[in-house]
MITORDO-803148 format. One record per residue (C-alpha): residue in three letters; x negated, z, y negated. Coordinates in Angstrom, 2 decimals. Layout:
# MITORDO-803148
ALA|X|Z|Y
...
END
This chain:
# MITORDO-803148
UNK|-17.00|-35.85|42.38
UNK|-18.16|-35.03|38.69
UNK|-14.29|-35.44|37.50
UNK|-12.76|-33.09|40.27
UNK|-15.84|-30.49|39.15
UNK|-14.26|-30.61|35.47
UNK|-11.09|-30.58|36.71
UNK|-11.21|-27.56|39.23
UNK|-13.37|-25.80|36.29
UNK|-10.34|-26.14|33.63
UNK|-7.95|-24.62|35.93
UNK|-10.29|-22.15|37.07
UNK|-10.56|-21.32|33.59
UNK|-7.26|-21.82|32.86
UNK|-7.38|-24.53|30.04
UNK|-4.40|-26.50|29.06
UNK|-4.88|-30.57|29.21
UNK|-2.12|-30.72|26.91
UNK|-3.50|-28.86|24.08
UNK|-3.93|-30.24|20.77
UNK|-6.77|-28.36|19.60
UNK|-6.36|-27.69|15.51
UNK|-8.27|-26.66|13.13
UNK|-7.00|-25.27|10.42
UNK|-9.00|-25.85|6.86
UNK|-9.02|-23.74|3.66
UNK|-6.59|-25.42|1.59
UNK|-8.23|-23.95|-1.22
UNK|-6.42|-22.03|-4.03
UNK|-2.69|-20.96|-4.15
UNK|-0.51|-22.92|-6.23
UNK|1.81|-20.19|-7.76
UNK|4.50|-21.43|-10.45
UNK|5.88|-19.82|-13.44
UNK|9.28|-19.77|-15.28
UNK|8.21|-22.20|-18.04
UNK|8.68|-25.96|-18.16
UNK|8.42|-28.63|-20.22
UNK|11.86|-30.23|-20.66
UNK|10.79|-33.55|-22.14
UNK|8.61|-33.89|-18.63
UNK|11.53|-33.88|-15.86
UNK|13.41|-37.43|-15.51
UNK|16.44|-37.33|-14.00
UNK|17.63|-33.87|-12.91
UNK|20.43|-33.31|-15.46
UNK|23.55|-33.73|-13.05
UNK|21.53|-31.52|-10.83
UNK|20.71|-28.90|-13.18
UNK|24.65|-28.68|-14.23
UNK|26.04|-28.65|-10.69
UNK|23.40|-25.56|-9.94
UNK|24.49|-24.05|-13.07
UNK|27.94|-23.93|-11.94
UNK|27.33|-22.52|-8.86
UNK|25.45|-19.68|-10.19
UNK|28.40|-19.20|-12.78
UNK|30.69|-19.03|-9.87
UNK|32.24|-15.06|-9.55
UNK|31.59|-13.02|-6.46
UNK|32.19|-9.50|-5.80
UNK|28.62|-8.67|-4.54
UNK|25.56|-10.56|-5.05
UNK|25.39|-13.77|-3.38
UNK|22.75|-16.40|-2.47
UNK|21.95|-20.24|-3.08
UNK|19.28|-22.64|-1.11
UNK|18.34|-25.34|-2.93
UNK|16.56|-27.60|0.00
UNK|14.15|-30.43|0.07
UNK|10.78|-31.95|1.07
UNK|7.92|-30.96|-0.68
UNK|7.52|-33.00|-4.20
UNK|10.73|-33.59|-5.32
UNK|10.51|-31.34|-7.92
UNK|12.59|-28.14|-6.68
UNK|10.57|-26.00|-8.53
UNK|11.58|-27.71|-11.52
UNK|14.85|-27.55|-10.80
UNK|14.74|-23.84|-10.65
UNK|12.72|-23.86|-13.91
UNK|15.40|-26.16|-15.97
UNK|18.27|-23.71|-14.41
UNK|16.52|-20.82|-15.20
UNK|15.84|-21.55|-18.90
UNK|19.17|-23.08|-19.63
UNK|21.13|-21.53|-22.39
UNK|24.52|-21.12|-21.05
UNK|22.29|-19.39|-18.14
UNK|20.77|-16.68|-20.57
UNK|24.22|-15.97|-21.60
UNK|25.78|-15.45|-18.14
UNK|23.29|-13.15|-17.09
UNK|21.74|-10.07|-18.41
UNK|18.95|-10.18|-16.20
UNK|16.80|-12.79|-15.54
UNK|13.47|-12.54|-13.02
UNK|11.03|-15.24|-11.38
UNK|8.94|-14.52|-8.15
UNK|6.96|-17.06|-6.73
UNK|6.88|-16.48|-3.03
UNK|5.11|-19.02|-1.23
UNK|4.48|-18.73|2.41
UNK|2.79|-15.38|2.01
UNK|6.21|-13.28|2.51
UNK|5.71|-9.92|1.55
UNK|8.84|-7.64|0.81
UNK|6.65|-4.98|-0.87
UNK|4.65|-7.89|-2.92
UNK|7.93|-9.45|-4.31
UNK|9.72|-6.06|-5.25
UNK|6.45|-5.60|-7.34
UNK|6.73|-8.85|-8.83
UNK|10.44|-8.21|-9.49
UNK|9.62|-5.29|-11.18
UNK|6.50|-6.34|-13.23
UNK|8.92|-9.19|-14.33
UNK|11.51|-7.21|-15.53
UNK|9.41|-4.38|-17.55
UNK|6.83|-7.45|-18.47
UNK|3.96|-5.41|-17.96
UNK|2.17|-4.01|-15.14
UNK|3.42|-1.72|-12.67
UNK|0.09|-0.25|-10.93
UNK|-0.08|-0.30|-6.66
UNK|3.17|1.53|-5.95
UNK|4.91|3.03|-3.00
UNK|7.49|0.95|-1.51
UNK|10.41|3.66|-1.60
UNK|8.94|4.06|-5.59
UNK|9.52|0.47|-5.96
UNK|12.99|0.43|-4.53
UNK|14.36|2.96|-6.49
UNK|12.74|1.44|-9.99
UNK|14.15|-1.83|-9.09
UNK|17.38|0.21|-8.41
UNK|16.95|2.06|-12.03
UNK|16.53|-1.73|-13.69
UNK|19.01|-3.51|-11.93
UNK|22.07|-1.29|-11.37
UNK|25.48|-2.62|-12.26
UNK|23.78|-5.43|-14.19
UNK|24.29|-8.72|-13.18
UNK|21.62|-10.36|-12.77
UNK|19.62|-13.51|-11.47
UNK|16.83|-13.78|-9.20
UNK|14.69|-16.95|-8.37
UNK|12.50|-17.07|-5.40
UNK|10.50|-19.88|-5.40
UNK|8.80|-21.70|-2.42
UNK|10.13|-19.62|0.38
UNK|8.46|-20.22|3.84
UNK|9.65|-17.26|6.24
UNK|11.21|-17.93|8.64
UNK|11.51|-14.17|9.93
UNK|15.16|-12.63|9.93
UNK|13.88|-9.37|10.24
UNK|11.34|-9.15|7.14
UNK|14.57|-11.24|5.13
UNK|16.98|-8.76|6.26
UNK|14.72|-5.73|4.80
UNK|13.87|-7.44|1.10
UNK|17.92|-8.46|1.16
UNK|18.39|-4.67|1.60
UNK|17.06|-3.70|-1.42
UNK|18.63|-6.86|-3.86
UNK|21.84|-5.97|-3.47
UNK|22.35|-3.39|-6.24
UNK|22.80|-5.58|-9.05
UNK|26.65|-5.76|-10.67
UNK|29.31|-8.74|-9.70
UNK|28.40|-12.22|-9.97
UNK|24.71|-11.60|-9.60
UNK|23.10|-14.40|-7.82
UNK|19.76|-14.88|-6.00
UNK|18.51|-18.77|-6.37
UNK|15.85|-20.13|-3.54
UNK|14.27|-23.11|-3.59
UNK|12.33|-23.94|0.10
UNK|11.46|-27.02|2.21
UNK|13.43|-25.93|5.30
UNK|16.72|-25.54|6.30
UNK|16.05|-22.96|8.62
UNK|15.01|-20.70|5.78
UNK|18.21|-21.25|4.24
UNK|20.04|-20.67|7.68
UNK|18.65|-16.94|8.07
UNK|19.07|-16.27|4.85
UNK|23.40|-16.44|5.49
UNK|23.27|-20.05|3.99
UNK|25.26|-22.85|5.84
UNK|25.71|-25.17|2.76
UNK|22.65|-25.17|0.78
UNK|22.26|-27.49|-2.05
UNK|20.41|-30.43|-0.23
UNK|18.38|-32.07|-3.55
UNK|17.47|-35.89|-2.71
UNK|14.80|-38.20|-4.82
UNK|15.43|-40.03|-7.82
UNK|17.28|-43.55|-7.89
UNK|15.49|-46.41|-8.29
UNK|16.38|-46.48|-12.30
UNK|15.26|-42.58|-12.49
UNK|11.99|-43.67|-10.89
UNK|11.05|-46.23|-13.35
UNK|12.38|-43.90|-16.05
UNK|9.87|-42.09|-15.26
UNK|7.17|-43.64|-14.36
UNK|7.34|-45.91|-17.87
UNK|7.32|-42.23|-19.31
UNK|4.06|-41.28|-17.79
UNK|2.19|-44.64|-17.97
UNK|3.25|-45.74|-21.67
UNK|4.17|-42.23|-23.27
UNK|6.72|-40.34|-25.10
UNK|7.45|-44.01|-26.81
UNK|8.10|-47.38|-25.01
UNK|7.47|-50.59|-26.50
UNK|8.43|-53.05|-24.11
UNK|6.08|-54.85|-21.99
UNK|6.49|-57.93|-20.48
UNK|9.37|-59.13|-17.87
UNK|6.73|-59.74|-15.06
UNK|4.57|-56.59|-16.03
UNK|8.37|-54.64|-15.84
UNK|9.28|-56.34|-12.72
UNK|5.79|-55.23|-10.93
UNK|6.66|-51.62|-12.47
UNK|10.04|-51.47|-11.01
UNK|9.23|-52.33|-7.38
UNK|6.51|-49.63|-7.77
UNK|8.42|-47.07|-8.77
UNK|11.01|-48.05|-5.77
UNK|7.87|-48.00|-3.35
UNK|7.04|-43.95|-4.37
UNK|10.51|-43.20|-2.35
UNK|12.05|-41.43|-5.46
UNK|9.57|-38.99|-4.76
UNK|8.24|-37.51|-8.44
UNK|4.97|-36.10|-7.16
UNK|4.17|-39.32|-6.33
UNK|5.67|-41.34|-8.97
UNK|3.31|-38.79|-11.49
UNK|0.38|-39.50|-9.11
UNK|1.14|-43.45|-9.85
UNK|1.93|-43.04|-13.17
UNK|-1.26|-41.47|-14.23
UNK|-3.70|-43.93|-12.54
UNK|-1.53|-46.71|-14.27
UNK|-2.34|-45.26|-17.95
UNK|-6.01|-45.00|-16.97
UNK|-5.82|-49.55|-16.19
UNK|-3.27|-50.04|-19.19
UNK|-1.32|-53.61|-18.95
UNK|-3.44|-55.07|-16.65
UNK|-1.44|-57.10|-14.53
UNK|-3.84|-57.87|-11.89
UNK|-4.14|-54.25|-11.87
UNK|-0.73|-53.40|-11.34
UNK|-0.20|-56.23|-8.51
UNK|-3.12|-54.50|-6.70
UNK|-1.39|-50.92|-7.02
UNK|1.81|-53.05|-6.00
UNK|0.30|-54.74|-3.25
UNK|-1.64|-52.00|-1.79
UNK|-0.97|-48.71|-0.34
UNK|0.90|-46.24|-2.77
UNK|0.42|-43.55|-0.79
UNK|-3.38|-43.93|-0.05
UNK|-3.85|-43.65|-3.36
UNK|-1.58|-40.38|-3.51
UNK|-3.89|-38.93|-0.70
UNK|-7.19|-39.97|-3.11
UNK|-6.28|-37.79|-5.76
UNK|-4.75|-35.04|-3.45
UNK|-1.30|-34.70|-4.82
UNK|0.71|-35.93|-1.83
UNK|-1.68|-34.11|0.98
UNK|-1.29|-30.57|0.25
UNK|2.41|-30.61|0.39
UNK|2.34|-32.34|3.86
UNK|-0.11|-30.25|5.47
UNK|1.50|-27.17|4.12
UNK|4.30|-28.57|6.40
UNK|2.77|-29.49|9.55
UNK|0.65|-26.18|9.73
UNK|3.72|-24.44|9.12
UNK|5.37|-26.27|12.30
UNK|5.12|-24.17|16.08
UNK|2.34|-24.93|18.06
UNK|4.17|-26.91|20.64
UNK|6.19|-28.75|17.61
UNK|2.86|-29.83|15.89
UNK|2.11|-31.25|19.66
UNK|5.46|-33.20|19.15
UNK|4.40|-34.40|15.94
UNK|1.03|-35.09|16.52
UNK|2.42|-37.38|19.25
UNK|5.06|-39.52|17.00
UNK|1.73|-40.29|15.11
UNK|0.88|-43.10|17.36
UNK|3.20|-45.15|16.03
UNK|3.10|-47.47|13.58
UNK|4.48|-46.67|10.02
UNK|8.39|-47.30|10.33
UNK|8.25|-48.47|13.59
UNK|12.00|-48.19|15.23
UNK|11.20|-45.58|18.41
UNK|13.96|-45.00|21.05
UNK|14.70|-41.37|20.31
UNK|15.62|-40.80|23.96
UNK|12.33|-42.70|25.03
UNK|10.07|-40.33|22.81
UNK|11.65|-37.27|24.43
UNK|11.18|-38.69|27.91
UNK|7.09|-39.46|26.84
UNK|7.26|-35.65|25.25
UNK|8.93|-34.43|28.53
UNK|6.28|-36.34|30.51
UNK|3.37|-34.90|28.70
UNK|4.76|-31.33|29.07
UNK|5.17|-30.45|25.66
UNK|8.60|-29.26|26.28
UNK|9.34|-25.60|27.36
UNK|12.61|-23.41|27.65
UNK|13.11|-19.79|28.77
UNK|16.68|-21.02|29.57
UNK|17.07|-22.32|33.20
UNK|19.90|-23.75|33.19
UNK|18.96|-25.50|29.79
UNK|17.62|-29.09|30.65
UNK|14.63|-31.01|29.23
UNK|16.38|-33.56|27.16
UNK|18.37|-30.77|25.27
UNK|15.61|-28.91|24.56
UNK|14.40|-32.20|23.26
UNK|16.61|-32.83|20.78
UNK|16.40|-29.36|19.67
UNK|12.78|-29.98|18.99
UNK|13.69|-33.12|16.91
UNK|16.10|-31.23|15.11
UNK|13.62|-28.15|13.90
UNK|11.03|-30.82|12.88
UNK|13.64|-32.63|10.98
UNK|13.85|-29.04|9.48
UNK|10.48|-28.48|8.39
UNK|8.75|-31.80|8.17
UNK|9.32|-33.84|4.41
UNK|11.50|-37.71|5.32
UNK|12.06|-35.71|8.56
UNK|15.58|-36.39|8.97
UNK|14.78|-40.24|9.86
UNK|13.92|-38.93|13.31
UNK|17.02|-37.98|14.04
UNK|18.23|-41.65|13.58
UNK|18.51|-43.80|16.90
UNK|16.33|-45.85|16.84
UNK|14.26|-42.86|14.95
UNK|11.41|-44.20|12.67
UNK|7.90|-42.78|11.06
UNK|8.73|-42.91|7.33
UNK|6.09|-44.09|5.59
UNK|5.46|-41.24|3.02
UNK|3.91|-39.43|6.09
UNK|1.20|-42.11|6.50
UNK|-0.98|-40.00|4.50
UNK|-0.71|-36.96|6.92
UNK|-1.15|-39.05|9.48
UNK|-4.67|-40.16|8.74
UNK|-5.47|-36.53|7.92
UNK|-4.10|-35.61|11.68
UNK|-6.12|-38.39|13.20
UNK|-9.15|-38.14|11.26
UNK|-9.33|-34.17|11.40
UNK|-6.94|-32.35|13.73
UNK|-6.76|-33.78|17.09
UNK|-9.94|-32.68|18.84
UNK|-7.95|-33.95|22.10
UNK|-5.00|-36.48|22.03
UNK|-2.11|-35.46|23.74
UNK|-1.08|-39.21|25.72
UNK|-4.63|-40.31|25.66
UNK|-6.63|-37.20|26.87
UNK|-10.20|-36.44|25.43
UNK|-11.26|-39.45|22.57
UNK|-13.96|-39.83|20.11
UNK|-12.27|-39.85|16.65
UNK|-13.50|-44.25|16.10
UNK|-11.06|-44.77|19.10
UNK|-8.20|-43.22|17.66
UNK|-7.37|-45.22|15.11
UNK|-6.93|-48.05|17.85
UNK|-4.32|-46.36|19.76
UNK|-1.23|-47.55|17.76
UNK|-2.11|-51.00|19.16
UNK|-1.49|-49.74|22.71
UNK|2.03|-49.05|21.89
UNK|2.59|-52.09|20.75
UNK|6.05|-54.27|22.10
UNK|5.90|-54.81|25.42
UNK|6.71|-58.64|26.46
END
């Protein structure tokens, strides 16, 4: 009797047994980047830097656009910063200006930043049409280059109107994005965006010697280099993490106990201790639709890099009812895979969903903890569960026999 009083009293009030309840936290101050780098600091990005460069070099009758794409930590932003201070670069255009966007995507914010960057001084709370036209004044028939940094929206509209007022610059000028989605890259006129992956396995250890041991390497042992090496594999060629690693390892110097335990244990646990890894994947998921985050939330039952039956996890999505369309004649399973497919979009090591069987890549693991521990007030297969009993539903999809 008590459970069919609850239950006539949430649809009375009309609440949703589905709903993942989230609560969003302050993540604190804004991490906003700058044109400068340090060259000696960046491991393995040459080739990329030089195949950028030559797109940017490449002529064009009006201004044009280039995406550079990839998860969060792989070092886009330093990408941008090695392109943007290259030599040959200077000498190609006359014009050179850095905005950092970040998910707070404001046209009249980055013409002011445009133009502050270009005088290199401040410009005072103008009027938008003001701003336009000194932009106009600055940039016309120059040829210029234009780096947006970090870009999050997702909104053609609010694109469409900063576009609008870029394209006054003179032939060949180019406008360089770096962002963590595809789908940014798709409404901004995009379709072949410069995908950028992680380092190789030598890169990775390249690096990682350079932030343990320094600017000069000695040697160490074959046994302390072997340990190193299968580290650096286990960061994923991922150089936020790899500089996480790399600066605990200076702190415990040759100790190979040490390194066996860093080895041995969880990389990315230690990643989430000294909040590098986290704020890039939360940035993420709260970035993802309600009813996506529902999705994801859901593929966090399983087990790291366990193999799930793609078409199984949209029938468990579909039976949960996580899965709308305002198309009729659309059915469930499409709208499905479109689901996987924007996640794949948005979400860093996404892509391994798509696979058949998909998997739960293990550089989310961190996120995951952070989902179970404080997001999920209610859990979506499961219904209403005190947070200790969480972390013993991955057991319950365990193989069946």
């Amino acid at each position: 009797k008590k459970f069919n009083d609850v239950a006539e009293d949430m649809s009375r009030l009309k609440l949703n047994p589905n709903l993942v309840v989230i609560v969003k936290e302050n993540e604190g101050s804004w991490r906003e980047t700058s044109s400068f780098v340090l060259e000696s600091g960046i491991v393995g990005r040459e080739e990329n830097k030089n195949e950028i460069i030559e797109l940017l070099k490449g002529e064009n009758s009006s201004v044009s656009f280039i995406a550079v794409v990839g998860m969060g930590g792989l070092g886009k932003t330093a990408l941008a910063q090695l392109v943007y201070n290259d030599g040959e670069v200077e000498k190609v255009f006359d014009k050179r200006i850095w905005v950092c966007v970040s998910q707070e995507f404001e046209v009249k914010s980055i013409l002011s930043k445009m133009l502050k960057s270009l005088k290199n001084d401040q410009v005072g709370d103008l009027e938008l049409d003001i701003l336009q036209r000194k932009i106009r004044e600055e940039l016309n028939g120059q040829r210029y280059m234009l780096v947006l940094d970090d870009l999050w929206n997702e909104n053609q509209l609010k694109w469409d109107e900063l576009r609008t007022y870029l394209m006054c610059g003179g032939q060949g000028s180019k406008i360089l994005v770096t962002t963590r989605s595809t789908l940014v890259s798709q409404i901004m006129g995009v379709n072949n965006p410069y995908v950028l992956k992680g380092l190789n396995k030598e890169q990775s250890w390249d690096l990682l010697k350079k932030l343990t041991f320094g600017e000069v390497f000695n040697g160490v042992s074959p046994n302390l280099e072997s340990i190193g090496e299968r580290i650096a594999e286990k960061c994923g060629g991922v150089p936020l993490a790899i500089r996480t690693v790399g600066g605990f390892l200076r702190t415990i110097n040759e100790k190979e106990d040490q390194w066996l335990s860093v080895l041995n244990g969880d990389v990315w646990r230690l990643c989430e201790e000294r909040q590098s890894i986290m704020p890039v994947l939360k940035l993420s998921y709260q970035n993802l639709p309600l009813g996506l985050r529902q999705c994801f939330a859901y593929c966090c039952l399983y087990p790291k890099d366990w193999e799930i039956q793609k078409n199984e996890l949209i029938q468990l999505w579909m039976a949960q009812g996580y899965l709308e369309s305002s198309i009729e004649t659309q059915s469930m399973e499409d709208v499905g895979n479109q689901y996987l497919e924007m996640i794949v979009a948005c979400m860093p090591k996404g892509k391994d969903l798509l696979e058949d069987p998909c998997t739960f890549h293990f550089y989310l693991v961190p996120l995951v903890h952070w989902i179970f521990q404080m997001q999920l007030s209610y859990v979506p297969f499961f219904g209403p569960k005190r947070k200790w009993e969480v972390f013993q539903m991955p057991n319950l999809l365990s193989p069946r026999t």
